[in-house]
C-alpha positions in Angstrom: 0.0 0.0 0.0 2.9 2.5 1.0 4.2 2.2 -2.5 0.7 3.2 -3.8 0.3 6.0 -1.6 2.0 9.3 -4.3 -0.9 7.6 -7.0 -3.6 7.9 -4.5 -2.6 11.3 -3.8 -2.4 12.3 -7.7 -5.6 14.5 -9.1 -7.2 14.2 -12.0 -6.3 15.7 -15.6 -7.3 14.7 -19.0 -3.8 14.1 -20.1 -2.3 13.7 -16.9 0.9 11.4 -16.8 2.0 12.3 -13.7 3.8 12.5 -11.6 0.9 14.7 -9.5 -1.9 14.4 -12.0 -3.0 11.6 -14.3 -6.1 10.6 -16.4 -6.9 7.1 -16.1 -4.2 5.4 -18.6 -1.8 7.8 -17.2 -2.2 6.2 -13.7 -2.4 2.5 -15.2 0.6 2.9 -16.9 2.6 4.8 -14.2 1.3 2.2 -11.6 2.5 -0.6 -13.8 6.0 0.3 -14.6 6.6 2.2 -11.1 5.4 -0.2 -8.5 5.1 -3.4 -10.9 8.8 -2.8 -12.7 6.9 -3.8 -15.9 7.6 -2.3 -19.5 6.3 1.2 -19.9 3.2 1.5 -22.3 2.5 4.0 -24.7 1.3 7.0 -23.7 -1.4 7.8 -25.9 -1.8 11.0 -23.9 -2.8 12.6 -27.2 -6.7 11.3 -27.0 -8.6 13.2 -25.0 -10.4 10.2 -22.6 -13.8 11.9 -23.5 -13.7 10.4 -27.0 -14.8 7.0 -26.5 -13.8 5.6 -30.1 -10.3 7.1 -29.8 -10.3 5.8 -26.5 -11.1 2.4 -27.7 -9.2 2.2 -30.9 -5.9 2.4 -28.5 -7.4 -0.2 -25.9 -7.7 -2.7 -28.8 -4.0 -2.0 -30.3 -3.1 -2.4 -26.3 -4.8 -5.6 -25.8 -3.1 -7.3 -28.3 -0.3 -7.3 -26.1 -1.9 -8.9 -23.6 -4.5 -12.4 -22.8 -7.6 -11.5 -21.3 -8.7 -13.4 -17.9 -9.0 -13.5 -14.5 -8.2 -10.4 -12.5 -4.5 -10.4 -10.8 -1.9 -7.7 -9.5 -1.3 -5.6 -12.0 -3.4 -7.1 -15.2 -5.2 -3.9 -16.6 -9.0 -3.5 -16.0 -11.2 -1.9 -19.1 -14.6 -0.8 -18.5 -17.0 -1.1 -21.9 -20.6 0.1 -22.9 -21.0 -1.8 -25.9 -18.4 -1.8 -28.0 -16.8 1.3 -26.4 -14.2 0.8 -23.9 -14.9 3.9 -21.4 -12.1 3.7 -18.6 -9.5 2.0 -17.5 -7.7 0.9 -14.1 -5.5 -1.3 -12.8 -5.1 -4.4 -10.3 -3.9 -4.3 -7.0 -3.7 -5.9 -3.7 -5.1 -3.9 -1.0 -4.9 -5.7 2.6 -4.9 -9.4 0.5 -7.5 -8.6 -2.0 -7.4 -7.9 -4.9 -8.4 -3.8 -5.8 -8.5 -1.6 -9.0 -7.1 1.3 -8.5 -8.3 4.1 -10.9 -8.9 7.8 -11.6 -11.7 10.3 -13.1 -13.2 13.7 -13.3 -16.4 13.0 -10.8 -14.5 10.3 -8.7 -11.0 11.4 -8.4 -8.5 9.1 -7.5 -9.8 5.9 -5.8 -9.2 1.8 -5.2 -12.1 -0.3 -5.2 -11.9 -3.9 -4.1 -13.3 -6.0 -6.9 -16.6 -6.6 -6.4 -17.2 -2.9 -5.6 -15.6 -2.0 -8.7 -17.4 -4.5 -10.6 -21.0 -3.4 -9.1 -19.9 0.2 -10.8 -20.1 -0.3 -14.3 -21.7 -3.2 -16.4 -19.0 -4.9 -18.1 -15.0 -5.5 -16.9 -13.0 -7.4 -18.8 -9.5 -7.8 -17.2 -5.8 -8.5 -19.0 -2.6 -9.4 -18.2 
């Protein structure tokens, strides 16, 4: 959790990629190569997250990269309405259960333990 802490501290800002602001593929990417030690992603910080099909066009060339599954520490968590990815966060392990930690305009910068997360929004798919 300590190593979490600066990211739950960080605001919110479309284009945010840190170190005190992110959007929320800013913070997945930060939290995956600063506290994981995994490859950095692209930025992408050019798409405003408000368009949805820009939004989703890069989740799609992302997720090739990656198998879809179960939810672990650090797999990426995409939210979709239809066809349209509409946020991302990430995986991680809040006193021994599993979280997504995330960021947005109206919520800030949160974790959510799964279920909770889940119970927000209609469809999750997770990758790793």
């Amino acid at each position: 959790m300590n190593a979490l802490k600066p990211f739950l501290a960080a605001r919110y800002q479309s284009g945010g990629r840190g170190p005190a602001v992110f959007d929320c593929w800013g913070l997945v990417r930060a939290v995956r190569h600063e506290v994981f030690g995994l490859p950095l992603l692209p930025s992408w910080g050019e798409i405003d997250p408000d368009d949805k099909r820009r939004l989703t066009h890069a989740c799609s060339a992302e997720a090739k990269r990656f198998t879809p599954g179960a939810p672990a520490v650090a797999s990426i968590a995409t939210v979709w309405r239809g066809a349209l990815c509409i946020h991302v966060g990430i995986v991680v392990n809040i006193n021994e259960r599993l979280a997504v930690l995330e960021t947005g305009k109206r919520i800030g910068t949160r974790w959510l333990y799964l279920d909770d997360f889940e119970a927000q929004y209609l469809k999750v798919v997770y990758y790793s």
